[in-house]
Structure formats: C-alpha cells, structure tokens
Backbone as CSV, one residue per row, in Angstrom:
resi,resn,N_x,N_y,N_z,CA_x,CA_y,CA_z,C_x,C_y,C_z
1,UNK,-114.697,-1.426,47.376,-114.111,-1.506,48.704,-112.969,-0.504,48.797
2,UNK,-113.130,0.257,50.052,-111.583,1.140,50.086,-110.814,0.260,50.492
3,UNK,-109.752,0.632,49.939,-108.294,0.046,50.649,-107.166,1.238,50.783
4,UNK,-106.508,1.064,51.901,-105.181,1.646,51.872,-104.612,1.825,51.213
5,UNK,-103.911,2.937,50.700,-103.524,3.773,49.442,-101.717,3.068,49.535
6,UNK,-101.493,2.133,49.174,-99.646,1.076,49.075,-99.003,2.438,49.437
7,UNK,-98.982,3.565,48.064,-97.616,4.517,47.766,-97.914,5.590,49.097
8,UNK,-98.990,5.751,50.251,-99.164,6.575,51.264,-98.274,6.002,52.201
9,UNK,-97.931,4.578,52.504,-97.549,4.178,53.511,-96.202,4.912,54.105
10,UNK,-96.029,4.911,55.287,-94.662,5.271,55.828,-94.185,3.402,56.511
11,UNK,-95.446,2.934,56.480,-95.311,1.303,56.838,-94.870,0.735,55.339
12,UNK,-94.336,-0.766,55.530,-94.717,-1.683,54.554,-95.712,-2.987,54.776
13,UNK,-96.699,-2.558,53.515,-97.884,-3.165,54.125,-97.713,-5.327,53.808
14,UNK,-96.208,-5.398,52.704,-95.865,-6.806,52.999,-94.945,-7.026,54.372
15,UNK,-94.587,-6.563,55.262,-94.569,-6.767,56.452,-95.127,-6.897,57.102
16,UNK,-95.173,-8.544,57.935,-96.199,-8.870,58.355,-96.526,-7.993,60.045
17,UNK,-95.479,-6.945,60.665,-95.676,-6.371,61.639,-96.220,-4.943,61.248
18,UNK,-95.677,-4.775,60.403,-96.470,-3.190,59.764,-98.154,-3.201,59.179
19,UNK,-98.404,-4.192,58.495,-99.450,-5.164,58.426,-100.645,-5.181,59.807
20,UNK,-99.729,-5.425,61.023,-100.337,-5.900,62.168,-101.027,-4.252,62.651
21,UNK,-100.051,-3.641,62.355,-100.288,-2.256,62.757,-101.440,-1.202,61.897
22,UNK,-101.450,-1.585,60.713,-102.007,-0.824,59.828,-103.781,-1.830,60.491
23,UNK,-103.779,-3.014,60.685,-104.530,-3.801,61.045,-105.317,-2.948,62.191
24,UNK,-104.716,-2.741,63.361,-104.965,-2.311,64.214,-105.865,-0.740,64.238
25,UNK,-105.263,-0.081,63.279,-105.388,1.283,63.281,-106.919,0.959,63.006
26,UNK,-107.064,0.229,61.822,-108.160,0.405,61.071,-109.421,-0.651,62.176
27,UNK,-109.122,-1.557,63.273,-109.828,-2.132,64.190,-110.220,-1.036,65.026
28,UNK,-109.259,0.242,65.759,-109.867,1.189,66.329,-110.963,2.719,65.685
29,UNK,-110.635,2.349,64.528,-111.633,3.337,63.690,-113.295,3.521,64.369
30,UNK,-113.836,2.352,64.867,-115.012,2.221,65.095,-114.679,2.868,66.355
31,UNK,-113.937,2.990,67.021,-114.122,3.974,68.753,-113.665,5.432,68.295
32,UNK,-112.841,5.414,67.269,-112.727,6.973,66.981,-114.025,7.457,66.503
33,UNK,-114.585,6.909,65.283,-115.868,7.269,64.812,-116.909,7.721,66.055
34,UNK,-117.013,6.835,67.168,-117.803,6.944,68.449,-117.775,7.841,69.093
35,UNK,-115.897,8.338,69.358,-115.951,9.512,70.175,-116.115,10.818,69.017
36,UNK,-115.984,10.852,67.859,-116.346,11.730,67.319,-117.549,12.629,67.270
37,UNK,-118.549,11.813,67.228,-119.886,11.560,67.021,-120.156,11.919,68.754
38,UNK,-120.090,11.478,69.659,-120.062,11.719,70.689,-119.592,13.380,71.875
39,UNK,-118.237,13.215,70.706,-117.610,14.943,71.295,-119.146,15.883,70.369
40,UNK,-119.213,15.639,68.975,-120.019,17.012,68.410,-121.298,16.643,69.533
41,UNK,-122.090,15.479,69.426,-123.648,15.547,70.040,-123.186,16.016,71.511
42,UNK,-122.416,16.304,72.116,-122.207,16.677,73.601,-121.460,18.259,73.307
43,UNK,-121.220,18.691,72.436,-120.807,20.272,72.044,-119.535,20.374,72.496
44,UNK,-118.577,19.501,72.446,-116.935,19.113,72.773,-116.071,19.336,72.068
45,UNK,-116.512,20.835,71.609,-115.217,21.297,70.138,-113.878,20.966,70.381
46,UNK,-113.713,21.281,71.804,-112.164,20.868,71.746,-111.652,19.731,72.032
47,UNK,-112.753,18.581,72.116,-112.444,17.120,72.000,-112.196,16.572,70.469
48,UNK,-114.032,17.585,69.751,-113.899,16.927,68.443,-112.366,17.506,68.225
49,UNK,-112.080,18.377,68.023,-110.526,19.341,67.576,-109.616,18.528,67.546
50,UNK,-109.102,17.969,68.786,-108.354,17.083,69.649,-108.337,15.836,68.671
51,UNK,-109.048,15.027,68.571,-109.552,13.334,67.657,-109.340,13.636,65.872
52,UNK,-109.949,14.836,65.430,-109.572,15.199,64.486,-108.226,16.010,63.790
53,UNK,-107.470,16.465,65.136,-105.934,16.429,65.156,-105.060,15.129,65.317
54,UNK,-105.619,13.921,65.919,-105.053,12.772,65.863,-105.188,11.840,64.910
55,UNK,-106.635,11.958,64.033,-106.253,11.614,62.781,-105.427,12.281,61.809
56,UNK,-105.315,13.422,61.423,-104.705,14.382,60.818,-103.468,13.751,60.529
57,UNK,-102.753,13.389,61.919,-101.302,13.049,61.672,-101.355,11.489,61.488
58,UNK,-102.103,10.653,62.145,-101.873,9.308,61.812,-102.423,8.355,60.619
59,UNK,-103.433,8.984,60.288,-104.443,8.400,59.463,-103.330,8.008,58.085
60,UNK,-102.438,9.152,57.497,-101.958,9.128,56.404,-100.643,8.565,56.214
61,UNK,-100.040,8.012,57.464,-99.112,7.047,57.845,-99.426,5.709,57.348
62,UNK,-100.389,5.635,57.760,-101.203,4.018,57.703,-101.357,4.223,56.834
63,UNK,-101.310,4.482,55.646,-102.086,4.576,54.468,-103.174,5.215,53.899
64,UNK,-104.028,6.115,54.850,-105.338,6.589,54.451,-104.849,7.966,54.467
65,UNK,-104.379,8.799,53.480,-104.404,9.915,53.433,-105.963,10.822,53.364
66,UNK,-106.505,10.564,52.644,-108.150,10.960,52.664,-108.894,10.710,53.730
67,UNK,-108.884,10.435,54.985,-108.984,10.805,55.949,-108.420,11.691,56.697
68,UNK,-106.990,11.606,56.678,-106.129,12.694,57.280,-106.394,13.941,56.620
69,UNK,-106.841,14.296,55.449,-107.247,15.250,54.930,-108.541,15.665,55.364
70,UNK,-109.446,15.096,55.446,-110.969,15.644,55.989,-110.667,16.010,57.434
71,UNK,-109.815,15.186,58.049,-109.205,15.420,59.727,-109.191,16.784,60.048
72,UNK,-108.137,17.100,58.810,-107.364,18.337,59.082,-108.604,19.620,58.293
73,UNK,-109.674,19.140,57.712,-110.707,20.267,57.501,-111.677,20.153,58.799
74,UNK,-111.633,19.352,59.303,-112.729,19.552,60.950,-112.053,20.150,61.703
75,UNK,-110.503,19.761,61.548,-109.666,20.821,62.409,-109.552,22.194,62.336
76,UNK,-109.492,22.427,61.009,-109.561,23.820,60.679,-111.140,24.633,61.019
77,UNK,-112.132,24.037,60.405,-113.227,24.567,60.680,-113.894,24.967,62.094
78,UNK,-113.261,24.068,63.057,-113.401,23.840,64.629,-112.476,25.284,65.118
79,UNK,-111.269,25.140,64.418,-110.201,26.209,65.405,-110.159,27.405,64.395
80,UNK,-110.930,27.390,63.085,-110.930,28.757,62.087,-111.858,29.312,62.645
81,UNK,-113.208,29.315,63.388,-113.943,29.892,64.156,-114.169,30.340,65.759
82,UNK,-114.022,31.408,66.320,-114.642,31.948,67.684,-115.240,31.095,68.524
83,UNK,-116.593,30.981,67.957,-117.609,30.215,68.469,-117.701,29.531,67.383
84,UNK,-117.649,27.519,67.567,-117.366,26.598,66.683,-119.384,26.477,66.223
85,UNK,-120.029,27.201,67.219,-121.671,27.062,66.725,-122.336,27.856,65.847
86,UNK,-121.614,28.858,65.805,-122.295,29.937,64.650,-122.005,29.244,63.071
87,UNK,-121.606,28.552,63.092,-121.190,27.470,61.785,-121.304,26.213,61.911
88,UNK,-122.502,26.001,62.499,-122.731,24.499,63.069,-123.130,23.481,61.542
89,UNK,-123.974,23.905,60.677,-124.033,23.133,59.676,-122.557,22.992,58.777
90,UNK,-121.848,23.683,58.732,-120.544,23.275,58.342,-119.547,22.539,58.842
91,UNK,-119.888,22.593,60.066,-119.497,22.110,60.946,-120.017,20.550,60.964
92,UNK,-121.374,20.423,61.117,-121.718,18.966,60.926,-121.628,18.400,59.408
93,UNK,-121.220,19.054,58.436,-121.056,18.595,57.438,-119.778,18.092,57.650
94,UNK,-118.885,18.766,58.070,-117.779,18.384,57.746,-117.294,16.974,58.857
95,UNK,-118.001,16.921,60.039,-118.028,15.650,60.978,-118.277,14.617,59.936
96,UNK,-119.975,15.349,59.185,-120.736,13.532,58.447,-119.464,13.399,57.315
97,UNK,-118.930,13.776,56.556,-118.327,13.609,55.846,-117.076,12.785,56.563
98,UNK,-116.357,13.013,57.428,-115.285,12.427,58.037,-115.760,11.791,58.427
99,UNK,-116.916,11.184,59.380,-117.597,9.909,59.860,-117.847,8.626,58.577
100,UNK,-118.653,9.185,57.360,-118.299,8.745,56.431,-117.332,8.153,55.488
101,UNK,-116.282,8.841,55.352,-114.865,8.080,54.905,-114.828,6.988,55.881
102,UNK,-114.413,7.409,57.288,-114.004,6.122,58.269,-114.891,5.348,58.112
103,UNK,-116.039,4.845,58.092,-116.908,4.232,58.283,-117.122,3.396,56.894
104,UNK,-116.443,3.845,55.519,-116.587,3.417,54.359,-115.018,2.221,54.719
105,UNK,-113.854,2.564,55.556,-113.090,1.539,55.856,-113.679,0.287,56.377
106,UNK,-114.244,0.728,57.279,-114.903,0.273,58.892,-116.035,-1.282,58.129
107,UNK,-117.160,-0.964,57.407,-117.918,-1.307,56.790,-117.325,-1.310,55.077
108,UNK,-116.453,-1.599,54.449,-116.561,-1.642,53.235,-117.687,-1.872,52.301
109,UNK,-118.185,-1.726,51.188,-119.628,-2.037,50.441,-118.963,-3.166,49.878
C-alpha cells in the first residue's frame, strides 16, 4: 500500500486538521486523475500543463512527493515542446505513468 511519505509533510499528519486535509487531497485525486485523462483524450495541452502544474506544487506538501515529481515531468514534456504532438508517445507515457502513481493512492493493492 502507498502511504504518504511522514518526513515530506509541510502538514502534521498527527493533527487531526492537517490529517483532515491531507484526507481530502487524496479524496480529490480521483477528479484530478479524470480531468487528466480527459484534457490528453480531448488534445488540452494546456489544461493537461495547467493540472500537472497544480500537482507539482501541492502533491508534495501533502506528503506525496513522487507525484509532484512525475507532475513536474508532464509539465516539462508538455511546455519543453512546440507542438506537444510530435512527442505524443512520450507524452502519453508520461500521463500513464502519473495516472498510475495517483491511482496506486486512489486504489491501494
């Protein structure tokens, strides 16, 4: 099972309001995952860009730095290219891979 990385926090996760919050983050994962998945199948680079700049910065607050890290490689790969389609399999690699982490929260094994 993943769990939130304790020494990432900018929260404390024995606080039961920081707790509530870290709670939360990880309840909206399943609509980020959605619009993710949603911006690439609709060709919304600068949505995906956008969602994967908002994890970037929040993800590793809450504790999930390894998300905020894949964040910030969809970000790069999205805004390191012209046209975000001439690199579309890198491009969807790097979505499934970030859909993946979240979704390994989302669904734990």
């Amino acid at each position: 099972m993943n769990a939130p990385d304790p020494n990432a926090f900018s929260l404390d996760i024995n606080d039961p309001e920081d707790a509530e919050l870290i709670e939360y983050f990880l309840s909206e994962l399943p609509t980020r995952v959605d619009t993710i998945m949603a911006a690439f199948t609709n060709d919304d680079y600068q949505g995906l860009a956008r969602i994967a700049h908002q994890l970037k910065g929040a993800a590793p607050g809450f504790g999930f730095p390894q998300i905020g890290v894949q964040a910030a490689k969809l970000e790069q790969q999205i805004k390191g290219v012209a046209d975000p389609t001439e690199s579309l399999e890198t491009l969807r690699s790097e979505v499934d891979q970030l859909v993946s982490l979240c979704n390994s929260y989302i669904n734990p094994a």
